[in-house]
C-alpha positions as CSV (number, residue, x, y, z in Angstrom):
1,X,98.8,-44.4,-2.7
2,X,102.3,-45.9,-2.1
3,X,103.3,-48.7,0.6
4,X,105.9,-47.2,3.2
5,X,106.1,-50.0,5.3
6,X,105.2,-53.6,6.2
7,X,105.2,-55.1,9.3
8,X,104.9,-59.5,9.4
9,X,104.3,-61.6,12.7
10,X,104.8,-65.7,12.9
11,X,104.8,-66.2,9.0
12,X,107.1,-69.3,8.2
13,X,111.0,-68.0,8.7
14,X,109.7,-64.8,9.9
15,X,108.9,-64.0,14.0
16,X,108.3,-60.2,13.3
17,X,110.1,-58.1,11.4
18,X,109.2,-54.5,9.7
19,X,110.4,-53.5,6.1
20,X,110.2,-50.0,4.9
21,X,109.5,-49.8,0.9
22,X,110.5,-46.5,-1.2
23,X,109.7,-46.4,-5.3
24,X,111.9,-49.3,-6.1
25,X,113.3,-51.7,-3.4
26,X,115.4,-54.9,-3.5
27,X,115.4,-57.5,-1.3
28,X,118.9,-59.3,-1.2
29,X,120.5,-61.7,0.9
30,X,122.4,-65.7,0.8
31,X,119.8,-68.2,-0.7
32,X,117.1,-69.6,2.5
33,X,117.6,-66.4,4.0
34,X,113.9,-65.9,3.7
35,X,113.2,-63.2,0.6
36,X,110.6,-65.6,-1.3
37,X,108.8,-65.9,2.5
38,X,108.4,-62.2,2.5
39,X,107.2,-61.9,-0.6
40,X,104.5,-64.9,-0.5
41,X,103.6,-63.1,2.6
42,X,102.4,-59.7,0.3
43,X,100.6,-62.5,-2.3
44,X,98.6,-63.8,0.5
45,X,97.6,-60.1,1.3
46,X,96.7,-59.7,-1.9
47,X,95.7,-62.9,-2.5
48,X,97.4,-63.4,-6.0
49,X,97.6,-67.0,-6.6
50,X,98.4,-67.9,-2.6
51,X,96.2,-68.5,0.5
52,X,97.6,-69.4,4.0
53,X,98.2,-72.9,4.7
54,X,98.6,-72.9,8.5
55,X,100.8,-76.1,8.4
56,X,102.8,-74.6,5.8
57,X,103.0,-70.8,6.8
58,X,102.9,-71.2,10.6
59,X,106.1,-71.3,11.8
60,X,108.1,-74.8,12.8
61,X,109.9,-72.9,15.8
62,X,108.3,-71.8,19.2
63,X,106.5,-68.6,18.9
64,X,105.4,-66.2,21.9
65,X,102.1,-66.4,20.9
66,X,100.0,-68.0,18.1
67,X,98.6,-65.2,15.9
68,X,100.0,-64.4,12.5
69,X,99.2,-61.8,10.5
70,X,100.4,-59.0,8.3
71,X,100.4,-54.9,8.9
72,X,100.7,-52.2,6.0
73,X,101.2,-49.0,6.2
74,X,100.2,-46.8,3.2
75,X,100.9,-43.2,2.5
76,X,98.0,-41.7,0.5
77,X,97.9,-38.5,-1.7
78,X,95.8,-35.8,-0.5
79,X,92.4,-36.8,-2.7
80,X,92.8,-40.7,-1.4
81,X,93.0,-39.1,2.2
82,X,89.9,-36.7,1.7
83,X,87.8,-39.7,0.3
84,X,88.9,-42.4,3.2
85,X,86.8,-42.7,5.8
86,X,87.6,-40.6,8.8
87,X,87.9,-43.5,10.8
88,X,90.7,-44.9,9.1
89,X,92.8,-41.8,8.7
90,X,95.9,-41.5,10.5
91,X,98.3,-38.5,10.9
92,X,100.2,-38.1,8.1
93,X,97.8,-38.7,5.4
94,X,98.4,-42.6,6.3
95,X,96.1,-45.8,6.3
96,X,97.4,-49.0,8.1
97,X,95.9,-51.8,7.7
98,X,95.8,-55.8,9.1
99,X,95.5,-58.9,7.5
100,X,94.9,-61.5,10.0
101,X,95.4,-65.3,8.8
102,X,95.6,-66.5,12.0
103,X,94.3,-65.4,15.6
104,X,91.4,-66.0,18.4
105,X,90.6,-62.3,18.5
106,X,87.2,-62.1,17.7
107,X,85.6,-58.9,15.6
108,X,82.4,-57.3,16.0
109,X,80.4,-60.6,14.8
110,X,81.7,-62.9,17.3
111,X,83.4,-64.4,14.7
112,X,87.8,-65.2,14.7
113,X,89.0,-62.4,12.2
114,X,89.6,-63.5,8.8
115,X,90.9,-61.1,6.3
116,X,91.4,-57.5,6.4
117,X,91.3,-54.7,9.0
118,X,91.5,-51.0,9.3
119,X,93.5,-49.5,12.1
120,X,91.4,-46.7,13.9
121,X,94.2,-44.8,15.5
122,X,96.3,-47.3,17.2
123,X,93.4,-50.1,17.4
124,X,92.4,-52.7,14.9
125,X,89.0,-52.1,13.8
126,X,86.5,-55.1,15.0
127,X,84.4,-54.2,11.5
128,X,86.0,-55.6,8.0
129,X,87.6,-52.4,6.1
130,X,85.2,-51.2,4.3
131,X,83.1,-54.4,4.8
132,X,85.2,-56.3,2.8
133,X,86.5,-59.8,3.6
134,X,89.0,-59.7,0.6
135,X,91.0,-57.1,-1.4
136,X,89.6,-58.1,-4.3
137,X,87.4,-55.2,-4.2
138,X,90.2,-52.7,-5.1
139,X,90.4,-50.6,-2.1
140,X,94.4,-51.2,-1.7
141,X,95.7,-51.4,-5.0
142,X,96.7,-54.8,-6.6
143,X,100.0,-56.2,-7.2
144,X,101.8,-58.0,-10.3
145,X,103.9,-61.0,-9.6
146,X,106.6,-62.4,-11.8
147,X,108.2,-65.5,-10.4
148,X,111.5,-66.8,-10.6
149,X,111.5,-69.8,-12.0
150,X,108.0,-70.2,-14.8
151,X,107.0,-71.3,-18.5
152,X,107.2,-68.5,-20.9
153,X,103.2,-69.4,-21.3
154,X,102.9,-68.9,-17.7
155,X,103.6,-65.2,-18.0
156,X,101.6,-64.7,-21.6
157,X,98.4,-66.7,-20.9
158,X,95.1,-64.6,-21.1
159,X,93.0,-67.0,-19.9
160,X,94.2,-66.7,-16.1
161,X,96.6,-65.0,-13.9
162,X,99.6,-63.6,-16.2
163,X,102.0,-60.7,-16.5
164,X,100.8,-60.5,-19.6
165,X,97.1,-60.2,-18.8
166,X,98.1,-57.9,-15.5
167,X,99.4,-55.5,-17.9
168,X,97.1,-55.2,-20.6
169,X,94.3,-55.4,-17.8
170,X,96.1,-51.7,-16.6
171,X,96.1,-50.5,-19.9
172,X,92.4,-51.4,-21.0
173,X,91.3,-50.1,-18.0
174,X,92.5,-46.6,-18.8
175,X,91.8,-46.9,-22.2
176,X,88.1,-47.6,-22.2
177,X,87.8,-44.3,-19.9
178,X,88.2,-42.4,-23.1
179,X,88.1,-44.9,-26.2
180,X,85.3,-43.8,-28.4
181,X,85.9,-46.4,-30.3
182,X,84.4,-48.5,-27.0
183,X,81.7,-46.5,-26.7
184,X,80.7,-47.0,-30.5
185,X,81.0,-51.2,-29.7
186,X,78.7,-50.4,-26.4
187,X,76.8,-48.6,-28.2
188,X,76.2,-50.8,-31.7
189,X,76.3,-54.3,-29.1
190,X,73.3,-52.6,-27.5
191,X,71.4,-52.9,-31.5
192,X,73.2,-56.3,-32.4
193,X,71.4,-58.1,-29.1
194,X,68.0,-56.6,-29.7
195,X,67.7,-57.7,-32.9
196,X,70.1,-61.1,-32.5
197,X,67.2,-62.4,-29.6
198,X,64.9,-62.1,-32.1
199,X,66.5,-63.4,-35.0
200,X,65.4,-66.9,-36.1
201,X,67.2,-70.3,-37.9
202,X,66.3,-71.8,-40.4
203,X,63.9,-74.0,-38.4
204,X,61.8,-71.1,-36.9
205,X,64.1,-71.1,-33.4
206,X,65.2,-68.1,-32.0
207,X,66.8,-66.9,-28.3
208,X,63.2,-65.2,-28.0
209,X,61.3,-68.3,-28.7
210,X,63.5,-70.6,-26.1
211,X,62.4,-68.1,-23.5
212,X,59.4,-68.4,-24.2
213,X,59.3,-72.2,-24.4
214,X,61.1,-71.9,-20.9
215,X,58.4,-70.0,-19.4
216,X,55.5,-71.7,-20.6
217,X,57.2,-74.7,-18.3
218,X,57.3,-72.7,-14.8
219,X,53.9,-70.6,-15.7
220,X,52.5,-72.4,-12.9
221,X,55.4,-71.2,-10.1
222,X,54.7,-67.5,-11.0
223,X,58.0,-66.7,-12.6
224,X,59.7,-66.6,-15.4
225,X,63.2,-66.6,-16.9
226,X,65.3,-64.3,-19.6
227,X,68.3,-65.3,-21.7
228,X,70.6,-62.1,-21.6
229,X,73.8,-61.3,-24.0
230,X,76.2,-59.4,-21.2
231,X,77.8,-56.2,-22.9
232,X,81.5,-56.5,-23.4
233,X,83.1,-55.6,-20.8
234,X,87.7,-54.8,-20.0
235,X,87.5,-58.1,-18.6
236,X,86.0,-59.9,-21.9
237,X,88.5,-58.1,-24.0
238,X,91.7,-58.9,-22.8
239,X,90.1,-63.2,-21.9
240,X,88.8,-63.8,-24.9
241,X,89.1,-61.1,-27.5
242,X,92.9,-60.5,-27.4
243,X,95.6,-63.4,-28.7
244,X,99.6,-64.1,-28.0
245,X,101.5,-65.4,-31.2
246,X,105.2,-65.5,-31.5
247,X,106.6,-66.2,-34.5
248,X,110.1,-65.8,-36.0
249,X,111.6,-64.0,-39.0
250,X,112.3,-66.6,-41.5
251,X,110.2,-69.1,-39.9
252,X,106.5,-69.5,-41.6
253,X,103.9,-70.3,-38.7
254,X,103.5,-69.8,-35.0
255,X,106.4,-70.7,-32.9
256,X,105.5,-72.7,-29.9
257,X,106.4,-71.6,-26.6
258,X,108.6,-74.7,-25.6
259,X,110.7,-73.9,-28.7
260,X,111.7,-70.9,-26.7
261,X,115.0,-71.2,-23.9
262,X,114.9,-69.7,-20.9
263,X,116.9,-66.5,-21.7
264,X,114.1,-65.5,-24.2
265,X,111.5,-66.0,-21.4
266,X,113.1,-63.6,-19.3
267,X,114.1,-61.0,-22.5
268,X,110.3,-61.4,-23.1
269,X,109.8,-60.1,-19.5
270,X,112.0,-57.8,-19.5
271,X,110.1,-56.3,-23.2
272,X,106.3,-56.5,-21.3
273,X,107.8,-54.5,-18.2
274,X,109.6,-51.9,-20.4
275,X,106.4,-51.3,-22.8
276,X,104.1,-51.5,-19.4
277,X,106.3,-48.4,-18.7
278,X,105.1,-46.4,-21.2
279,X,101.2,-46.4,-19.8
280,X,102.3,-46.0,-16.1
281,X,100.6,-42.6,-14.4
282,X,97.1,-41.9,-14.5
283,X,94.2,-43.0,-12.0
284,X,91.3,-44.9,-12.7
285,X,88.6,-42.4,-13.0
286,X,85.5,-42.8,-10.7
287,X,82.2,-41.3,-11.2
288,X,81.6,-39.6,-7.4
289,X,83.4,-39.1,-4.4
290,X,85.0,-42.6,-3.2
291,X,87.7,-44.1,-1.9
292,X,89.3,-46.2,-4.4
293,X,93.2,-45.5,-4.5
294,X,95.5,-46.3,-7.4
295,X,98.7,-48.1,-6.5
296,X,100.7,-51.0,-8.6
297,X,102.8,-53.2,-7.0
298,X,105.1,-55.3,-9.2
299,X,107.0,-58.4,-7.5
300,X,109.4,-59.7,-9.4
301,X,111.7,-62.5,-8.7
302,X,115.2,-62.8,-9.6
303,X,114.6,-60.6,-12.6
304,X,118.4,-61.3,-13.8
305,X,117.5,-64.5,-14.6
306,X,119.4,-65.3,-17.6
307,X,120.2,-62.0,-18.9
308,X,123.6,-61.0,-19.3
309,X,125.0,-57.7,-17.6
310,X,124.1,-55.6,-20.2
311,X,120.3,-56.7,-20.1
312,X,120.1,-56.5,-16.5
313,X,121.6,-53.2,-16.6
314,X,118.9,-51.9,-19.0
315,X,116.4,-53.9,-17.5
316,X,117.7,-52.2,-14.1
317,X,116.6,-48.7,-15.6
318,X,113.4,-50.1,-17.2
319,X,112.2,-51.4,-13.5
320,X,113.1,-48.1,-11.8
321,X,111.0,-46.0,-14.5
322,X,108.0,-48.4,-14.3
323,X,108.4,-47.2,-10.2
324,X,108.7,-43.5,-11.0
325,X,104.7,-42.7,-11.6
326,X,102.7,-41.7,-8.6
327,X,101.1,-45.0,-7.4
328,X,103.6,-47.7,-8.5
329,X,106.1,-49.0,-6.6
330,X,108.8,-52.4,-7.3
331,X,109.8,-55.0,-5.0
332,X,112.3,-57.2,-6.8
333,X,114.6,-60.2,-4.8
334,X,117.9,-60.5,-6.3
335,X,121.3,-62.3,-6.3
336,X,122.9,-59.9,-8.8
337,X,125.6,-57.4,-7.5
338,X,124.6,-55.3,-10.8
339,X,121.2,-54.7,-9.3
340,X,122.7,-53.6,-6.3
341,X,125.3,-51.7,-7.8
342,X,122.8,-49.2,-9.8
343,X,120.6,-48.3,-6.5
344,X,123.9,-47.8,-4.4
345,X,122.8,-43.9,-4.3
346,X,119.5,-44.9,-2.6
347,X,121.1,-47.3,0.4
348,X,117.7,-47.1,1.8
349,X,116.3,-49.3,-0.6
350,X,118.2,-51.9,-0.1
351,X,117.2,-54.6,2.5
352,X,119.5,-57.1,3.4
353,X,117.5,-60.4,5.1
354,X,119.8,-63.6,6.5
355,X,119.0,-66.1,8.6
356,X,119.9,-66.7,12.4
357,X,118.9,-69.3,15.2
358,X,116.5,-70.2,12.0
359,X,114.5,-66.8,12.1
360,X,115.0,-64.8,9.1
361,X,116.2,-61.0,10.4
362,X,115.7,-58.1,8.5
363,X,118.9,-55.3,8.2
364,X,117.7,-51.9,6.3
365,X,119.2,-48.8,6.4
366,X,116.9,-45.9,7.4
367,X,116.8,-42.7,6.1
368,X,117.8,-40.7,9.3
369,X,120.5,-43.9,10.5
370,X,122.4,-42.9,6.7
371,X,122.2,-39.3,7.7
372,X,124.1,-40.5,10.8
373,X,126.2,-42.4,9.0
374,X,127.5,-39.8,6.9
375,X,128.1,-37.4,10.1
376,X,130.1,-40.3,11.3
377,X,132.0,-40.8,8.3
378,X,133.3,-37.3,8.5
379,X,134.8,-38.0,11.8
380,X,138.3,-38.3,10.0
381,X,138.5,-34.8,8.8
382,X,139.8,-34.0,12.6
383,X,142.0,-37.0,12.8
384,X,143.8,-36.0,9.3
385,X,143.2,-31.9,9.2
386,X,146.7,-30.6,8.4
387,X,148.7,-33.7,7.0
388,X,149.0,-34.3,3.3
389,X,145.8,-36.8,4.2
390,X,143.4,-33.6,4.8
391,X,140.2,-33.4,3.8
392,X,139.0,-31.2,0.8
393,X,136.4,-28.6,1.4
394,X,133.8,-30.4,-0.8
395,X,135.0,-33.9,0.9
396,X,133.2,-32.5,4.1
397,X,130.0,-32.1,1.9
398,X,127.1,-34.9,3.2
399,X,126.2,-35.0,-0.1
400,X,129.8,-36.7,-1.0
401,X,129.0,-39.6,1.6
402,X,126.6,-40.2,-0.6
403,X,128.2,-40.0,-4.0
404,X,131.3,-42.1,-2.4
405,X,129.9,-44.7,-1.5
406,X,127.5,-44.8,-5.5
407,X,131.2,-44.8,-6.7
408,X,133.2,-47.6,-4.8
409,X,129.8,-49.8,-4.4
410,X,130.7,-51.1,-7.7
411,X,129.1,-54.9,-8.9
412,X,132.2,-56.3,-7.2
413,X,132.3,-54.7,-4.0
414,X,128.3,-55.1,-3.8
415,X,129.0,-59.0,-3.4
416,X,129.4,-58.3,-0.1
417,X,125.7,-57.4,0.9
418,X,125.1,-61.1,-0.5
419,X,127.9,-62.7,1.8
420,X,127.5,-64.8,5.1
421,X,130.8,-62.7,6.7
422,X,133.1,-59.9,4.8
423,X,136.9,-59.7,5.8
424,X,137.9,-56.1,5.1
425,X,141.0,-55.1,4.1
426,X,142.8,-52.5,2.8
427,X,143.1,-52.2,-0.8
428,X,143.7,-54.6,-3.6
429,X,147.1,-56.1,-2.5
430,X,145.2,-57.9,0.5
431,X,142.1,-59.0,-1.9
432,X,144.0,-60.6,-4.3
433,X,146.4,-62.6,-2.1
434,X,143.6,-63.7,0.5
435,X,141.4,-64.8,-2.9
436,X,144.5,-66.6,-4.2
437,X,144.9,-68.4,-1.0
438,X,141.3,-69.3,-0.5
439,X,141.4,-70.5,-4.4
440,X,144.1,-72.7,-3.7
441,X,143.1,-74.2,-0.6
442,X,146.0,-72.8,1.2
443,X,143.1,-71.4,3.5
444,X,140.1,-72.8,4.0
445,X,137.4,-70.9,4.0
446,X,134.3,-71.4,6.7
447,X,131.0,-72.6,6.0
448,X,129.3,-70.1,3.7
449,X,132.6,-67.9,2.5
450,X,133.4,-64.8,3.3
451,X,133.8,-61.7,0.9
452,X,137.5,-60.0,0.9
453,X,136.6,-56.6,0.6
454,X,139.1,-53.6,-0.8
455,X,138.2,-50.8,1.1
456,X,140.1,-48.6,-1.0
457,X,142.6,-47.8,2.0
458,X,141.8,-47.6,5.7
459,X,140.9,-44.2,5.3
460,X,137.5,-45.5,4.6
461,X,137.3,-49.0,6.2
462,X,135.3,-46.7,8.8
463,X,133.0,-46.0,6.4
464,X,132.3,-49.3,4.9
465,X,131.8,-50.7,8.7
466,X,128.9,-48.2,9.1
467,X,127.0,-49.9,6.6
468,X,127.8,-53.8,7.2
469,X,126.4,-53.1,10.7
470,X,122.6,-52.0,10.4
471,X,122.3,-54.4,7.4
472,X,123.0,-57.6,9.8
473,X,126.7,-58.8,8.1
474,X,129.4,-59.9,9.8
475,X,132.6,-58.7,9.3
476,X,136.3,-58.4,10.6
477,X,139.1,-56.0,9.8
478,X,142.6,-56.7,8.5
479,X,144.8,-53.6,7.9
480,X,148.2,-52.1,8.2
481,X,149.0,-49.9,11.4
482,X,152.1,-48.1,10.5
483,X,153.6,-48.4,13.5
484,X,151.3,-46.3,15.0
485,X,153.0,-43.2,13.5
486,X,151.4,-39.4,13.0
487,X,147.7,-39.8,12.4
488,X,147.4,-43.4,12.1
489,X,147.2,-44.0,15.8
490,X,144.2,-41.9,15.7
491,X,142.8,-43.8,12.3
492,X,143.1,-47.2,14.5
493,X,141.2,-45.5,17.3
494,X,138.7,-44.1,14.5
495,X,138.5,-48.3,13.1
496,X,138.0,-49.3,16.6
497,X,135.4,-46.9,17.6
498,X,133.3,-47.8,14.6
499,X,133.4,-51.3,16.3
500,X,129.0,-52.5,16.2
501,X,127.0,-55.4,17.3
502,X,128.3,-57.1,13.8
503,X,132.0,-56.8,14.0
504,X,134.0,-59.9,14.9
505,X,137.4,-58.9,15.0
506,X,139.6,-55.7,14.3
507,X,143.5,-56.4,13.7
508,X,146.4,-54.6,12.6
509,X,149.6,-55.5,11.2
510,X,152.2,-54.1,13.5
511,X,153.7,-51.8,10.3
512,X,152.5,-53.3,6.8
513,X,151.7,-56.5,5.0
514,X,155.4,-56.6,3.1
515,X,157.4,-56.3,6.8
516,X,154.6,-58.8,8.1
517,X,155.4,-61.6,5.4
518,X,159.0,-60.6,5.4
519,X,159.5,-59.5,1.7
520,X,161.0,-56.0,0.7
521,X,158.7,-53.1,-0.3
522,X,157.9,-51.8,-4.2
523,X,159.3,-48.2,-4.7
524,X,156.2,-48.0,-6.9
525,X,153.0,-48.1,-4.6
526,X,150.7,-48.9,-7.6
527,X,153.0,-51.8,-8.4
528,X,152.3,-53.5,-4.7
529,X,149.7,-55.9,-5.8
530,X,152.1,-57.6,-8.2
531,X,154.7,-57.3,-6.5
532,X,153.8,-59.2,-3.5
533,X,152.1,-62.1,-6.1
534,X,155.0,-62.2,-7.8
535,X,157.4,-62.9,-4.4
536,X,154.6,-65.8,-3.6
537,X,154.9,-67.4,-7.2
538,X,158.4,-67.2,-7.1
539,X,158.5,-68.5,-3.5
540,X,160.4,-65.7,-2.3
541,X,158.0,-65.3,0.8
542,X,159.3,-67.2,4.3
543,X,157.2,-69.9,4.7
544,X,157.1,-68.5,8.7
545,X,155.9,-64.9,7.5
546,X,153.2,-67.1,4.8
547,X,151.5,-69.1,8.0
548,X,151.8,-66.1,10.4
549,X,149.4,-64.3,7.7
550,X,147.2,-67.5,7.2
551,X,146.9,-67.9,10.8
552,X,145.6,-64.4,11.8
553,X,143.0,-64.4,8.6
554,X,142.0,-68.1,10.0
555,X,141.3,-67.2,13.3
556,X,139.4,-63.7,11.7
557,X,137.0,-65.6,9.9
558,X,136.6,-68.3,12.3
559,X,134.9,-66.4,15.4
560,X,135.3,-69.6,17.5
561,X,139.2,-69.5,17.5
562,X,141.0,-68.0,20.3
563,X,141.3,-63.9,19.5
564,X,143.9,-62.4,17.2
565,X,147.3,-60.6,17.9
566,X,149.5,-59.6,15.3
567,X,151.8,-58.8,17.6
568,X,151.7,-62.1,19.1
569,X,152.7,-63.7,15.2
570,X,155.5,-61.3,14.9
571,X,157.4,-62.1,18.3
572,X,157.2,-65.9,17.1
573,X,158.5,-65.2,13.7
């Protein structure tokens, strides 16, 4: 069983929104934007650690109605589908079910729902799924959750709730399927509390006796009483027969857990979920027919947490093969470009949220809207077919949308799915002077920054629009129009047709940055970057041609100014 998709109504930041998940998804997005909301949301379904607080989880702005719940939608493998109840199935092999934690609809009792639903074709079910109230009864799976921000013993504790305890749980359970040596300690415990009831102290007492004693008491009621020793159970082993030590070559004795910083917290993390890999795959066995699906969720929090590139990297890799088994699936929130970076050739999976009129809204990429895309993309083949600019054969290959954009959606150019508003540009020249100006206050940048983006020349600023727009960012376009000459008139008509609901402003300079500014050109085009720094350093840029530049990018990345012309800051030059 895997999740495909959830769907959350009136849940703190969220009004109603719908994520789809694939193996491994990341949620990214500017900090408040409402990522820890959607994941609390899948804790209360699963009720890991979190129940709904309606003064806490309603939320604080007017709603169009006063229910609040939670839908998923899970995709089942043909055995799980065979074994659910008819009444449940939907077309596709699919289950969907509701979590209400708020509502006046009553079910089949008279009684407000409370807790969860199946979903008989397009109706919620007025009986409890399965008769449950809870999930605890493992009909959907269970989830593993690794905040953000814990104590190391927080995640090794085996007394409670622990990542730690999660994963041994999974691998005792599939252990004592086949572990003889289990069956042999069933087996002998069976002997050692036969003879231990009867066995007697010193003083003649004995578990036998007591019961006896007991009994002799309530006689007179008709009843009577027995002191049983439970047989060992998965649960038994992992509370109270398994133990965490840490200790430290060179060091005598157990280290304690506050000796520890916060990088080896995380490193220790990162080591559980990469061993947990290893045991990933196989179903709990049942003895009959039943439904009783096997699906893993992990959530984990910021999982770059104090790891350097290189350990997020690996730990990057670690995640996604924990993901690849049938029935296990990651949800991680991140602030780390690196994360993005390695799942750049699954655009899919990455889901953008930001916030807007205080409602948190969800951009995702689907898989038929990237399709689109890429057919979109290819648009410039026409415009550029027969000029030194054409398109190779292989270029026109879908397949190279994809692996284009896994290339050039490197860490640094992935800052931008984390950015309030992206100003793209053309290549490197632009980044670095607009960065250098921002740096040193020569422009002020607006509340929440912007991203400069080098869209490695406007023959793909297209492209990168495409994708800013269905994942909810904001961005304007700053690039050279070459006078309009051969196929560049058709390149600006190209920019400007990829215009969407997320696009502030589009301008051009009239021929190139160096005529804009008023400086002479490189005969070197890979030496253009420097060359234009080294005119500003030097001072050799007119100060007129310097704040015609910083006026056009201020009134870009301030949507309230009065509209750009580049035309306009040329005739008063």
């Amino acid at each position: 069983m895997q999740i495909e998709s959830i769907h959350i109504h009136n849940f703190r930041s969220i009004e109603d929104a719908t994520i789809n998940l694939g193996d491994y998804s990341l949620l990214v997005g500017a900090n408040n934007s409402g990522k820890s909301n959607l994941i609390d949301a899948l804790r209360i379904f699963y009720e890991k650690g979190l129940k709904y607080e309606e003064g806490r989880d309603f939320p604080k702005f007017p709603t169009a109605d006063k229910e609040s719940w939670i839908d998923i939608q899970f995709v089942l493998n043909a055995e799980e589908y065979d074994n659910l109840k008819d009444e449940y199935k939907q077309p596709g092999s699919k289950l969907r079910i509701r979590k209400y934690f708020k509502t006046v609809v009553k079910g089949a009792d008279n009684k407000v729902k409370s807790g969860v639903y199946g979903y008989a074709g397009d109706t919620v079910s007025d009986e409890h799924f399965y008769g449950a109230k809870n999930i605890q009864q493992g009909k959907l799976g269970d989830i593993i959750y690794i905040p953000a921000a814990s104590r190391l013993d927080d995640h090794t504790k085996l007394t409670g709730p622990s990542a730690l305890r999660d994963l041994l749980n999974e691998i005792v359970k599939k252990l004592i399927q086949e572990s003889s040596s289990f069956k042999e300690l069933s087996s002998r415990f069976e002997v050692f509390t036969k003879g231990f009831k009867v066995e007697k102290t010193a003083d003649d007492k004995s578990l036998t006796g007591l019961e006896d004693d007991l009994n002799e008491y309530i006689e007179e009621w008709g009843s009577t009483c027995a002191l049983n020793i439970n047989p060992i159970t998965e649960a038994d082993i992992v509370k109270n027969l398994v133990s965490f030590d840490l200790s430290e070559e060179g060091l005598e004795g157990r280290m304690d857990a506050s000796q520890y910083g916060q990088g080896f917290q995380r490193h220790l993390i990162f080591a559980l979920i990469r061993t947990a890999s290893k045991y990933q795959g196989s179903a709990i066995q049942t003895s009959k027919k039943e439904f009783h699906p096997n699906m893993t969720l992990l959530l984990f929090e910021e999982p770059e947490a104090y790891l350097h590139p290189t350990q997020q990297s690996a730990l990057c890799r670690s995640l996604k093969a924990i993901s690849e088994p049938e029935g296990h699936q990651t949800l991680i929130t991140t602030h780390s470009p690196n994360f993005v970076s390695h799942n750049c050739n699954d655009l899919p999976s990455v889901i953008r949220l930001c916030r807007q009129d205080k409602r948190t809204v969800i951009g995702q990429i689907s898989a038929d809207q990237l399709t689109t895309i890429f057919l979109s993309n290819q648009e410039i083949a026409d415009i550029v077919a027969g000029t030194r600019e054409a398109m190779d054969a292989d270029d026109l290959n879908e397949d190279m949308e994809a692996i284009k954009y896994f290339l050039w959606l490197n860490p640094e150019r992935c800052g931008m799915f984390f950015a309030r508003q992206v100003l793209l540009v053309e290549g490197p020249t632009e980044r670095i002077l607009l960065n250098y100006l921002f740096d040193t206050g020569k422009i002020e940048t607006p509340i929440g920054g912007v991203f400069v983006l080098d869209s490695l020349g406007k023959f793909n600023i297209h492209r990168f629009m495409n994708v800013l727009g269905p994942l909810n960012i904001t961005h304007s376009v700053l690039c050279d129009g070459d006078n309009s000459k051969a196929y560049h008139a058709g390149i600006r008509d190209l920019i400007e047709d990829s215009r969407n609901s997320n696009t502030n402003f589009i301008e051009f300079f009239p021929d190139d940055i160096e005529t804009f500014l008023g400086i002479e050109k490189t005969k070197k085009p890979h030496k253009k970057p420097q060359h234009v720094m080294l005119k500003l350093k030097e001072g050799q840029i007119p100060q007129k041609g310097l704040d015609a530049f910083s006026s056009i990018v201020k009134r870009l990345i301030n949507p309230s100014l009065p509209a750009v012309n580049a035309n306009q800051e040329v005739a008063t030059k």
